[in-house]
N, C-alpha and C positions, 0 to 999 in steps of 0.2 A: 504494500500500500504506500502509497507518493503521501513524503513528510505532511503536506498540507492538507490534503485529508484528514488525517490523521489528527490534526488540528481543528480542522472544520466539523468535524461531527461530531465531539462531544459542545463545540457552540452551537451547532444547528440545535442541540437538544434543550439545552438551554435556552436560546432564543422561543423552542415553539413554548415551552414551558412558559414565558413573559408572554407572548404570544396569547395561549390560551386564557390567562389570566385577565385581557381586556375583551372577551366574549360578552358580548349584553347579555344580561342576568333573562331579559325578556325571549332568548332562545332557547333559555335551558329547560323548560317544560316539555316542550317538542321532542329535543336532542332525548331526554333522558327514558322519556315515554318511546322511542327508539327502540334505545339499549335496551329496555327493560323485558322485551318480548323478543327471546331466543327462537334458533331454529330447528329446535327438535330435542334441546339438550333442557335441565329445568322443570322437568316434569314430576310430578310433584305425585303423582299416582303411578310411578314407577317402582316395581319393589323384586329386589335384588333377587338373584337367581342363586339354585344353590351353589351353580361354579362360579359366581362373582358375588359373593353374600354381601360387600360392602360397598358404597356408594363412593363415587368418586366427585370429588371436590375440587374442581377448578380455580386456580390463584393468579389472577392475571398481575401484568407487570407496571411498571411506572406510565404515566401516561397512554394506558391502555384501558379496556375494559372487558365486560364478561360477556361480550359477544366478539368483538375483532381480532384479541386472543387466542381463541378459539373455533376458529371456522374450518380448520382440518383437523385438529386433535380431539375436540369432542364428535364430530361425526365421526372416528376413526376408532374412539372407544364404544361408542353406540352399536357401531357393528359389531363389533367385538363382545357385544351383551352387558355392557356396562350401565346403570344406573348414573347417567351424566350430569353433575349439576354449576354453576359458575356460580359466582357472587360479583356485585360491583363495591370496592372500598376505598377510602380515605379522599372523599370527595371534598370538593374545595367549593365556596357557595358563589354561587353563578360560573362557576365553572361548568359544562356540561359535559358530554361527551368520553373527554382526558382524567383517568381516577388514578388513584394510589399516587395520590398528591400531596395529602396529609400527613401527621403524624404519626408514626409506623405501628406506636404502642397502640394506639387509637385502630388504626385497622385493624390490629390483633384481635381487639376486642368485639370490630367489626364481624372477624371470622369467627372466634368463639360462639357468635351468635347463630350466626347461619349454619355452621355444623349442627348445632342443634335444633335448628329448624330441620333441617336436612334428616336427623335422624329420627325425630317424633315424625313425620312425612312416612319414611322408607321403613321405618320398625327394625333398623339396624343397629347392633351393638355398638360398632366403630366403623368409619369410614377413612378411607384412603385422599390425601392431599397431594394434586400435581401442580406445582407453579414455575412463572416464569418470572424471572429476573427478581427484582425487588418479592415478587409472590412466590418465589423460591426459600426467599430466607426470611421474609414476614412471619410463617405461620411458625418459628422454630421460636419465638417469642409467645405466640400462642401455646406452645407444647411445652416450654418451660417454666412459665409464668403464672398462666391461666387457666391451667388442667387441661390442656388439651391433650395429653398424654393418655390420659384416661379413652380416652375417644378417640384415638387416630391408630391405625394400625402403619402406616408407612409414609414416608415424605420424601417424594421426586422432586428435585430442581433443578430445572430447564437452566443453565446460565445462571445463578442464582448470586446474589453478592451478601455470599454470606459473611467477606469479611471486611466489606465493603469496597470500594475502588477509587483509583487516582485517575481515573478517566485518561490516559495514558501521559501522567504524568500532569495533568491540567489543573490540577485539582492545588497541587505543587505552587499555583502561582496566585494564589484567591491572595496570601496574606503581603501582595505587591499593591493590594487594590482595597486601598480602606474600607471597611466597610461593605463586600462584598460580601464575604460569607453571612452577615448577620442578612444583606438581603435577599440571601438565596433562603434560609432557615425560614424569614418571614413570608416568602411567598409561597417556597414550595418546600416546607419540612422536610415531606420523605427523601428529597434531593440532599439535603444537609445532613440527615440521619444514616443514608448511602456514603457517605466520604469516608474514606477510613482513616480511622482514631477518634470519628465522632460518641459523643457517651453514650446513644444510643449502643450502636455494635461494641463499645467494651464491656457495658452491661449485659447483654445478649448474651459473649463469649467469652464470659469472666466465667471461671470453672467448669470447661469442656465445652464443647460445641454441641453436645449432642444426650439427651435425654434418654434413663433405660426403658424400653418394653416399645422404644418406636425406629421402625426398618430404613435408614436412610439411603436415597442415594441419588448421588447427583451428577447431571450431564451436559460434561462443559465444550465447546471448540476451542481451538488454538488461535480461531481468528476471530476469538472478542474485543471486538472495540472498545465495548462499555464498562466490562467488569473485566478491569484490571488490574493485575496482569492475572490470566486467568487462573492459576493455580490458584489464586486466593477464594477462590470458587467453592476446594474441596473443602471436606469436613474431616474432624479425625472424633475418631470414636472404636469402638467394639463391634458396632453392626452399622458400619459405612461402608458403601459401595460405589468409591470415585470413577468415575470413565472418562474420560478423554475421547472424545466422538472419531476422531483420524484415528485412533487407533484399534478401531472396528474398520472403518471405509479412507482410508488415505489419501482420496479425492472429493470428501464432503468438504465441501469449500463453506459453508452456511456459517456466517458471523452471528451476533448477539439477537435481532431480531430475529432473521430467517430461521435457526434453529426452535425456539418455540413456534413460530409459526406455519412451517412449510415440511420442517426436516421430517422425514418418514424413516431415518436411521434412530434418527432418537427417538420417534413416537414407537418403535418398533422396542426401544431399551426402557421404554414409560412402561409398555403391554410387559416386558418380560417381569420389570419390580413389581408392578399389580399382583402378578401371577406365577410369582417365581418355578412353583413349584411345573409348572407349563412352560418353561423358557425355553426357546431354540436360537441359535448363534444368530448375532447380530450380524450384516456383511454389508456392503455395497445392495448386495441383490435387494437387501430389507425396502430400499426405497422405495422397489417395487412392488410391494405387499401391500 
């Protein structure tokens, strides 16, 4: 990737993030009555089969939501006999559209909620969490924190920043610009909660990264723009299972977005943690499954 790119996309992200923020409050009714009505996934009279007994939980990423997310991996687990359900969190007010804006503890508890909704719904003991980016390492504050341990049987993260990121090194230059980080904190939390060394993620990962009695495992590329540098992705624990996506298919070129959204190597390594005891080798060919 040419140096200036490299520079330019963690400020394009930034910019739309300012961007979103001056949406007229007068569209977000529309925008969110939108989002709100899924395509298939959300179904609320759905109840687990006995080779998928537990519901899966979609955790979309920063500036995304519980439908865009998701337009190939919940139809992908649907097939697959899954119980599919998404949430939208940490909405910003007159923000529409753009979630996981917020503050991250705040989502947590966003999710804590909806898991339980999800399970008085489906009649399930525990339910299975799949997220991307920011919704990779959000719910891992739910599961340490907020009892979600009790409820959750596994947590997948797509690209996850679980131990947060220097946007490749950009992050590096906030304290050249007075006052910048307190205005990224103010307008978009989860962005200042994402930095790493922020006290969010040292509270988070102040005594292990990872909670007993829940299966983790996370799936990262070598071409993450966003969550950098990407080893800071893995988790270390007892029952962690790091992947490195090229090192299934050596030609999956898919950076930070495209892997939640498109990649069929990883959706194929999502299906294998759901269902371990059912897994068959991940390869190049998985794409085409």
């Amino acid at each position: 990737m040419l140096p200036w790119k490299r520079v330019l996309r963690p400020l394009t992200a930034l910019l739309l993030t300012a961007a979103v923020a001056t949406v007229p409050a007068t569209a977000a009714h529309a925008a969110d009555t939108a989002v709100a009505s899924s395509s298939g996934w959300n179904d609320y009279s759905c109840k687990p089969s006995a080779a998928h007994p537990r519901p899966v939980v979609l955790v979309h990423g920063t500036l995304a939501n519980s439908i865009d997310n998701w337009l190939a991996l919940a139809p992908y687990l649907e097939d697959r006999g899954y119980c599919v359900f998404a949430l939208d969190y940490g909405q910003l007010t007159g923000v529409p559209v753009f979630y996981g804006l917020g503050p991250i503890d705040k989502s947590a508890e966003q999710l804590s909620a909806y898991v339980d909704k999800v399970l008085a719904a489906t009649g399930a003991a525990k339910v299975d969490l799949v997220g991307h980016s920011q919704g990779g390492m959000m719910p891992r504050y739910y599961l340490k924190f907020l009892g979600g341990a009790a409820k959750v049987n596994a947590l997948v993260g797509i690209a996850p920043s679980n131990h947060g990121t220097d946007l490749d090194g950009f992050t590096n230059l906030l304290p050249y610009f007075p006052g910048a980080s307190d205005l990224i904190s103010a307008a978009t939390p989860a962005l200042a909660d994402q930095v790493v060394g922020s006290a969010f993620l040292t509270k988070l990962n102040a005594g292990g990264d990872t909670v007993p009695g829940v299966h983790y495992t996370v799936l990262a590329t070598k071409y993450d723009e966003v969550v950098t540098p990407y080893r800071s992705q893995f988790l270390s624990g007892s029952d962690v299972h790091n992947v490195l996506l090229q090192n299934l298919c050596s030609v999956d070129l898919s950076e930070h977005a495209l892997v939640g959204l498109t990649d069929r190597v990883a959706f194929h390594e999502v299906a294998n943690a759901l269902d371990p005891a059912h897994a068959t080798a991940t390869t190049c060919a998985s794409a085409l499954g």
